[in-house]
Steps between C-alpha positions, in 0.01 A plus 500: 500500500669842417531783769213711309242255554619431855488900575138450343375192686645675835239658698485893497522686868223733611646872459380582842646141690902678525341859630324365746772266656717778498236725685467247747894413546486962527227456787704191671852695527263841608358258767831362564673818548157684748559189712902567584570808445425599858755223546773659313460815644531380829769299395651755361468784760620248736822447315555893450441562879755215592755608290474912614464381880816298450689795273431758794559267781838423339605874420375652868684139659826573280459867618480483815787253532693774285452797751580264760816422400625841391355609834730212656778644242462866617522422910826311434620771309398775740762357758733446283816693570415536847633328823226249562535475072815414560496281770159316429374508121659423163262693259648258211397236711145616584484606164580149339313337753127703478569451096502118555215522720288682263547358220452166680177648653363614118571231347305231755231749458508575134506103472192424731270780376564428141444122563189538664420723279523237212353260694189682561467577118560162431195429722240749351564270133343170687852355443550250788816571654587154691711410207709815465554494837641136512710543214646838660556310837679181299694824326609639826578228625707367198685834517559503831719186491661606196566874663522402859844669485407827377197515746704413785691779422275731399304427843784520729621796345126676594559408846827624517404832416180464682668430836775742393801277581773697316518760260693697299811616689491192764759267549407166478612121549288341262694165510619458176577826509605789681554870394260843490165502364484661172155408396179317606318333288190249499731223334874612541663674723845676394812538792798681433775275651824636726691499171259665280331202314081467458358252664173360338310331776162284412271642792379108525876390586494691778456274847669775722546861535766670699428924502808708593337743489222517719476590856824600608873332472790447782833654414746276680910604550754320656794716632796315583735660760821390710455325843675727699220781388306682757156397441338772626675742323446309180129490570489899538686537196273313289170634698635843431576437092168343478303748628669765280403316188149443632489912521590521113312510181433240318561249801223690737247329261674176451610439820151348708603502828848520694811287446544313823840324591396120565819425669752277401475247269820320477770510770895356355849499623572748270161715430161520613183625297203751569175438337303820391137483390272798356171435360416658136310602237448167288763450212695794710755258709743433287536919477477523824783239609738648248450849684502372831838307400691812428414750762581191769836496341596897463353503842752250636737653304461850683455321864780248450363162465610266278296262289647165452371219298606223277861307474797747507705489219827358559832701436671436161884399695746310266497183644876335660694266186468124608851332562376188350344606237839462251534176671385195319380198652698197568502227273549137542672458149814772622626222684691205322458266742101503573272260401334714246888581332556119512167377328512718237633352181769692273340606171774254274677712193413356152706312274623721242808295384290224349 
């Protein structure tokens, strides 16, 4: 059969059978769209008022943290320069430190509004969250194993700061190292060492902490004087020098209380030592030993008192020529007649002639 008679044998549609399905398909989607629009909108509005409540929570939270620390950075700066400035706050430590707070502070809350804020968007779509929120906890987990170096650092870096145990300008024992703080970070801490190298210390490696640097120090000096010495007189000599330097600028402010004479220490045939003790600014000892070290000794110079200590060296005398020192030893073989002479065999000439 060809295609024209086919076409002709085919049954003809009714002109108004297409209009009037697509009139009713119209009046379905109308329908459709009366019944849920209220839905979107309130979908909708509820997704625009979530995301503004969480943009202005975040900007007055991250402002407020702001003006906090600069008012933080402001008071340390304030006394800075001063005595109690001096003596009590590092304003590149307070600095360092309220930056590491805050920015630990906006972060945590950047991170919680936001993901709430997703979350609760997430919610107003009907999309059932139990899933997401397994796969995110498998995720954390996951990277918490794989990271658990990084976060132990990370978190015992925040607690460092947090409970302030050093700063910048502190001296510290960290263990594997030692030196002055340079830098406090949330991961790394840098120390400058006594010879001038960086020290890059994990915050997570640390187990102890030794600060130098807080509280106060103890500048100890040994002063080593003959036996025959009059104590007493060497006491007022050394009261007398130490109270002059505690009169003087810049060891008024260093020195923390009075040097007190302990007594003595060590007592020798040939010496006997006086402990001194003064306590000090922290990090200020070493200073302050060095100082107290040389008025002692121009002050025993002008009263007479000699300092001893160590092994004398001995006079460089030319030493008496040994007598038997051009003499050799004896021998058994200059004898001809001793056993050694007689068992020895003569060495036999060759035999040239043959």
């Amino acid at each position: 059969m060809s295609l024209s008679a086919l076409l002709a044998a085919a049954p003809s549609p009714e002109p108004g059978s297409s209009l009037d399905e697509a009139a009713k398909q119209a009046g379905n989607a109308a329908g459709w769209v009366e019944e849920n629009w209220s839905t979107w909108l309130n979908t909708g509005l509820r997704i625009v008022l979530i995301a503004t409540i969480a943009i202005v929570l975040r900007i007055a939270i991250r402002r407020a943290l702001t003006k906090l620390i600069e008012r933080m950075n402001r008071s340390a700066q304030a006394v800075e320069g001063t005595a109690l400035g001096g003596l009590l706050v590092n304003a590149e430590r307070r600095r360092q430190r309220s930056e590491a707070i805050g920015s630990v502070l906006r972060s945590v809350a950047s991170f919680l509004i936001l993901g709430t804020a997703a979350l609760m968007i997430l919610g107003a779509f009907q999309i059932n969250l139990a899933p997401l929120l397994a796969s995110a906890g498998v995720a954390g987990v996951a990277l918490g194993f794989g990271a658990r170096n990084l976060v132990t650092d990370f978190l015992s870096g925040v607690f460092m700061i947090l409970e302030d145990q050093y700063g910048v300008g502190d001296t510290i024992d960290a263990g594997v190292a030692s030196g002055e703080v340079i830098e406090v970070g949330l991961r790394v801490t840098k120390l400058r060492g006594d010879n001038g190298e960086i020290w890059y210390v994990r915050n997570g490696e640390v187990k102890r902490i030794g600060n130098l640097s807080q509280g106060w120090s103890t500048a100890g000096v040994d002063v080593t004087v003959r036996p025959t010495e009059d104590l007493d007189k060497v006491r007022r000599v050394i009261t007398e020098a130490a109270t002059a330097m505690a009169k003087e600028d810049p060891w008024n402010e260093r020195l923390w209380g009075p040097v007190e004479v302990l007594g003595l220490d060590a007592v020798f045939l040939d010496s006997m030592t006086v402990r001194l003790s003064a306590k000090t600014m922290p990090g200020k000892a070493l200073g302050v030993e060095r100082e107290l070290r040389w008025r002692i000794k121009r002050a025993f110079d002008e009263a007479g008192i000699r300092i001893v200590g160590g092994i004398p060296a001995q006079p460089d005398e030319p030493s008496a020529a040994d007598p038997a020192a051009s003499v050799a030893a004896p021998s058994a073989y200059a004898s001809a007649t001793s056993p050694q002479s007689l068992a020895t065999a003569p060495i036999n000439p060759p035999n040239i002639s043959k």
